[in-house]
C-alpha positions as CSV (number, residue, x, y, z in Angstrom):
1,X,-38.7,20.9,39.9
2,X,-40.9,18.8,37.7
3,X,-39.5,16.5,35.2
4,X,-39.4,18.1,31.7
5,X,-40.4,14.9,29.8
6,X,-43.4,14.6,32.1
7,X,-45.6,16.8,29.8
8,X,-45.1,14.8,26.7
9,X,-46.0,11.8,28.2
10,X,-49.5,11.6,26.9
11,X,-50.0,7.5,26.8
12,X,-49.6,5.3,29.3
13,X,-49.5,1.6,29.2
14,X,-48.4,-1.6,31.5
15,X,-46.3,-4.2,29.9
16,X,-48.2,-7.6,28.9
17,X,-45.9,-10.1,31.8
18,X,-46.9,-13.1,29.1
19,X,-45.0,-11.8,26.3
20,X,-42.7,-8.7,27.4
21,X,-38.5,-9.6,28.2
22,X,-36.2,-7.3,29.8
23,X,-33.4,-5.7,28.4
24,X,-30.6,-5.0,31.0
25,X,-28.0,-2.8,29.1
26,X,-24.5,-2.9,30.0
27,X,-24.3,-2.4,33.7
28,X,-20.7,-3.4,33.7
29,X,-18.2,-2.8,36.4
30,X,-16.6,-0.2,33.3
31,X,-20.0,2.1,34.0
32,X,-20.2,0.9,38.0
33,X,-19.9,4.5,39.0
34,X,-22.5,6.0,36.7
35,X,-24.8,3.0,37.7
36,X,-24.4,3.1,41.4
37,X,-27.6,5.9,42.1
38,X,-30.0,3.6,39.6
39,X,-28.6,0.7,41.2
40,X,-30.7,-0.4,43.6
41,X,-33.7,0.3,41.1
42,X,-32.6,-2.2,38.6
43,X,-32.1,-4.6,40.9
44,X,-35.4,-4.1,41.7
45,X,-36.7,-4.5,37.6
46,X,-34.8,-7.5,37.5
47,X,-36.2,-9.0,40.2
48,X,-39.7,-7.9,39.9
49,X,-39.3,-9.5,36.5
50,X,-37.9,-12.9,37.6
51,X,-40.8,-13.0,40.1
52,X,-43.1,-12.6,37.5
53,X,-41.5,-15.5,34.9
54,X,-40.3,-12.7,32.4
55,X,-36.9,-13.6,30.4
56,X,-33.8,-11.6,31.2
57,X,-31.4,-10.7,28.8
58,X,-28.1,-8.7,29.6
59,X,-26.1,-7.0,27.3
60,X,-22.6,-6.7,27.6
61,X,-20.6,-3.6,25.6
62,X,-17.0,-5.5,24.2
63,X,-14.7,-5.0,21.9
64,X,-12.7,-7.8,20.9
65,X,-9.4,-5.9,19.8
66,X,-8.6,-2.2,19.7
67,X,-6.7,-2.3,16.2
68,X,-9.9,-4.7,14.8
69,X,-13.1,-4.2,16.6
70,X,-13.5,-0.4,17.1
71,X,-16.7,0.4,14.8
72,X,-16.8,4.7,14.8
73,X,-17.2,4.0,19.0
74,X,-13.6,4.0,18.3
75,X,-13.0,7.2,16.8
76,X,-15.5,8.9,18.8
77,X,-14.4,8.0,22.2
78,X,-10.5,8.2,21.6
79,X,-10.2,4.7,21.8
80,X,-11.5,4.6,25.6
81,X,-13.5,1.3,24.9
82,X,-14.3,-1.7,26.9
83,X,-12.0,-4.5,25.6
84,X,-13.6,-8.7,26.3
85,X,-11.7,-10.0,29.4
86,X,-11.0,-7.4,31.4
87,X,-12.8,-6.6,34.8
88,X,-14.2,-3.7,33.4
89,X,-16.1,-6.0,30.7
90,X,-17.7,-8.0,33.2
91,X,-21.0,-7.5,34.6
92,X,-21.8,-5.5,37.7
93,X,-21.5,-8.8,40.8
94,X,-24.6,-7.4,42.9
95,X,-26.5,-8.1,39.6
96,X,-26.1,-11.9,40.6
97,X,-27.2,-13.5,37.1
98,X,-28.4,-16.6,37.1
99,X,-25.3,-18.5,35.1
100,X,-27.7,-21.6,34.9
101,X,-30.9,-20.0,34.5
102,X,-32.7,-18.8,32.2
103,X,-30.5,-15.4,31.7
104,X,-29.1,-14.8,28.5
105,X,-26.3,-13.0,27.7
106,X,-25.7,-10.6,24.7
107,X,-22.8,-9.5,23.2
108,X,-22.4,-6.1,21.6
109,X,-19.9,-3.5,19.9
110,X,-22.4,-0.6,19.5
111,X,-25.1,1.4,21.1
112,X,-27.8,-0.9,19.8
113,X,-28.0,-4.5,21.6
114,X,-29.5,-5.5,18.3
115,X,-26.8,-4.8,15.5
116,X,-24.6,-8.2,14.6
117,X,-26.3,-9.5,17.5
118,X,-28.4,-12.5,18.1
119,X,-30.9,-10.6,20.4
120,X,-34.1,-10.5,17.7
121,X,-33.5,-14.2,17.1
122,X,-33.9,-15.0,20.4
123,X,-36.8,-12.9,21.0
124,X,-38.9,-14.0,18.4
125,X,-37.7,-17.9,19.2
126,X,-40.0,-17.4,22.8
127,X,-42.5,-15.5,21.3
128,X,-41.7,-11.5,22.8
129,X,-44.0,-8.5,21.5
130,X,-42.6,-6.3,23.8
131,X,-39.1,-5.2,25.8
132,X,-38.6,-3.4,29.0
133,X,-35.3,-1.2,28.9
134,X,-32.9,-0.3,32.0
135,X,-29.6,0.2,32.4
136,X,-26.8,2.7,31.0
137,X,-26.2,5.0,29.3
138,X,-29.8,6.6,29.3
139,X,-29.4,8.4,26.0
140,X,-26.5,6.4,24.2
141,X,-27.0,2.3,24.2
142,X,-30.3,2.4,26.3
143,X,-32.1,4.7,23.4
144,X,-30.3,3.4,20.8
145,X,-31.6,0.0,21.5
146,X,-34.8,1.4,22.4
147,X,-35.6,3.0,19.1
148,X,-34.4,0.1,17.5
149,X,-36.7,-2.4,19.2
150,X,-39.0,0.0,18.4
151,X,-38.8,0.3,14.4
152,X,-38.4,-3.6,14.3
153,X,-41.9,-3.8,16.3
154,X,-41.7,-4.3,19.8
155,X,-43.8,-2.3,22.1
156,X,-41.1,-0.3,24.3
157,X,-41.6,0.5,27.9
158,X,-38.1,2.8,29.2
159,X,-37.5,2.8,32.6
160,X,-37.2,6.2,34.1
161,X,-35.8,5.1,37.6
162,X,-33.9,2.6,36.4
163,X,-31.6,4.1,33.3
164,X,-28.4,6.7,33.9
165,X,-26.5,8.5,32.5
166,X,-24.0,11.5,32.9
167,X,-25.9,14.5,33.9
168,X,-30.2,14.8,34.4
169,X,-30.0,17.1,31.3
170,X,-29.0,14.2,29.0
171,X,-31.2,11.4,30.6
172,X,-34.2,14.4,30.8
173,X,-33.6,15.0,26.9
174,X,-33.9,11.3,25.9
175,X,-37.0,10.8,28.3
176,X,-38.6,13.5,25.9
177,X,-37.5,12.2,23.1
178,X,-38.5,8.3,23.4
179,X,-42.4,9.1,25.6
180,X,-42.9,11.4,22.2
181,X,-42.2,9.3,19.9
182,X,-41.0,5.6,20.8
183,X,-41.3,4.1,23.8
184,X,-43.9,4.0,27.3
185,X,-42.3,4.7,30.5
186,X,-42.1,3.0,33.2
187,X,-40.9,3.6,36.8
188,X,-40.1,1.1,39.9
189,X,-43.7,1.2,41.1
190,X,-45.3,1.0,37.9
191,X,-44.0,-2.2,36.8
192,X,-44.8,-3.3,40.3
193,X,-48.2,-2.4,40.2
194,X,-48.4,-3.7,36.4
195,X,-46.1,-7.2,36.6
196,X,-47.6,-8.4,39.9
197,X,-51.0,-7.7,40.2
198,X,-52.6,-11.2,39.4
């Protein structure tokens, strides 16, 4: 069956390698499960990304404290949050960051990687016009950050290949959403074709 975000897809567009970074949103070992099927795909971003000289920057989704760094996450999940230090904060180990490279690392307590974080300072310090977005949860931190970059100015290419979630209906839903109205998408071969062709 054909994708149902494929017929509102009606501009296409590869990112510019000299001044696009990549956002890699929370694949943590809390979300291991849901990111195993995309895994192997965003490995793939990343290192098509690092082959072509593009920044990395991984978000990590922490909460300090349960009784004082909840935000509504708190409420809405029942208090099932991801708390700094714990394995389930860290970041997926086939990810293989480079710990004295250039990969940066951002901390977060919401859905958006750019709220009380210091994510648009460092993008506009090296000069990025546009993002690249993989990662989890398709249609809760990926599109929240997505829209975000979005409004603030960036030119937003969402990976379709490369984002999960917890069922195709969600992850199909924000596909519609963001090729409407916010964001290019992007696939595995597409960036391929687009990062490395010089």
């Amino acid at each position: 069956m054909a994708s149902s975000w494929r017929k509102y897809e009606t501009r296409k567009r590869d990112p510019n390698p000299q001044n696009v970074a990549l956002l890699v949103i929370d694949l943590q070992n809390h979300f291991s499960s849901m990111a195993k099927p995309i895994l192997h795909n965003a490995l793939t971003t990343i290192d098509l990304c690092r082959r072509a000289s593009i920044p990395i920057f991984f978000t990590r989704h922490v909460h300090k404290s349960l009784a004082t760094d909840t935000t509504m996450l708190g409420e809405w999940w029942n208090g099932d949050l991801i708390i700094d230090g714990t394995p389930d904060s860290e970041l997926i180990p086939e990810i293989k960051r480079q710990v004295n490279g250039p990969d940066e690392v951002v901390e977060k307590n919401t859905y958006s990687a750019f709220h009380n974080t210091c994510l648009q300072e460092k993008l506009v310090e090296i000069g990025v016009e546009e993002v690249i977005v993989i990662g989890v949860m398709t249609n809760l931190c990926c599109e929240t950050t997505a829209r975000e970059a979005f409004v603030r100015g960036y030119r937003v290419f969402f990976s379709t290949d490369a984002t999960a979630t917890v069922n195709e209906e969600l992850h199909d839903a924000t596909l519609m959403n963001l090729t409407y109205g916010f964001a290019y998408l992007v696939d595995c071969d597409r960036l391929r074709r687009g990062l490395l062709r010089n």
